[in-house]
C-alpha positions as CSV (number, residue, x, y, z in Angstrom):
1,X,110.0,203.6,7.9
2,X,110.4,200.0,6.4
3,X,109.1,199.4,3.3
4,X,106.4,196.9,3.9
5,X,105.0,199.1,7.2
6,X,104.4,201.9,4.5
7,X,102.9,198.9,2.0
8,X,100.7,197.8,4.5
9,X,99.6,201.2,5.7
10,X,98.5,202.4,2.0
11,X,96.7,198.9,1.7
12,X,94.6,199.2,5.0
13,X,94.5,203.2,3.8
14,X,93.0,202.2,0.5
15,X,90.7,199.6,2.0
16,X,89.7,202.4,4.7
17,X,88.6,204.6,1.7
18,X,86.9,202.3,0.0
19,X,84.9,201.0,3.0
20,X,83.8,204.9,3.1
21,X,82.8,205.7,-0.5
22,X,80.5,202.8,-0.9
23,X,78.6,204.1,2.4
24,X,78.8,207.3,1.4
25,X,77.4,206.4,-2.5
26,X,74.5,203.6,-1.0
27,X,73.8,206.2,1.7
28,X,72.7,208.9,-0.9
29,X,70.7,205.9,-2.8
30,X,68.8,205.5,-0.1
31,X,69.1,208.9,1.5
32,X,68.9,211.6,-1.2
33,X,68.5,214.0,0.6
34,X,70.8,213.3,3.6
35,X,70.3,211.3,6.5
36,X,67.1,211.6,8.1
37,X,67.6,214.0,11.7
38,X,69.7,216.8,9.3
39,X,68.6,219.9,9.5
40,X,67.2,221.6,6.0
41,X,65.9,225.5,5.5
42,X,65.0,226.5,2.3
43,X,62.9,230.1,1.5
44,X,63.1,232.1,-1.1
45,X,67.1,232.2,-2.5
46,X,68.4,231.3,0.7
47,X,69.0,227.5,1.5
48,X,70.5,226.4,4.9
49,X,72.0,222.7,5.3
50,X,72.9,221.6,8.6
51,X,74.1,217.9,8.9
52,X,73.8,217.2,12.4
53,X,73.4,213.4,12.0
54,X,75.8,213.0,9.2
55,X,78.5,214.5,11.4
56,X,77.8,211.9,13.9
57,X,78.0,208.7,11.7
58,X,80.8,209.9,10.1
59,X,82.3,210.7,13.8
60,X,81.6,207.0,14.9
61,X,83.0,205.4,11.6
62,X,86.2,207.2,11.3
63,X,87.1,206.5,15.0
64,X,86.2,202.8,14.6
65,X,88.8,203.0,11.3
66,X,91.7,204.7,13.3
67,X,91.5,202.4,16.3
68,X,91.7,199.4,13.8
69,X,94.1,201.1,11.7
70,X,96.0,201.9,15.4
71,X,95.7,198.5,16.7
72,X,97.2,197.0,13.5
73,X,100.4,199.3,13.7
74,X,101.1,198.2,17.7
């Protein structure tokens, strides 16, 4: 692997990870308590989280990433 393919892929890497912290740290701003359609059961001292619409978005934005990140490497 040439040395400015791996350059450019910890660049686009970095830039991916980035793009995905700052949703994830405005998301909980806005969302505290996860994003509204996730499932939440609390009694007593048991406490189930289930995430069901987290799992999606994230789905959706990591494929978006990869097929940019798989278009540039073509």
């Amino acid at each position: 692997m040439p040395l400015q393919s791996l350059a450019k892929f910890l660049i686009i890497g970095g830039a991916a990870l980035l793009i995905v912290g700052l949703i994830f740290w405005f998301g909980a701003r806005f969302f505290p308590s996860g994003v509204p359609g996730d499932l939440a059961y609390r009694r007593g001292n048991v406490s189930i989280y289930v995430p069901i619409v987290s799992s999606i978005v994230l789905s959706i934005v990591a494929t978006i990433v990869l097929n940019i990140v798989l278009r540039l490497f073509r």
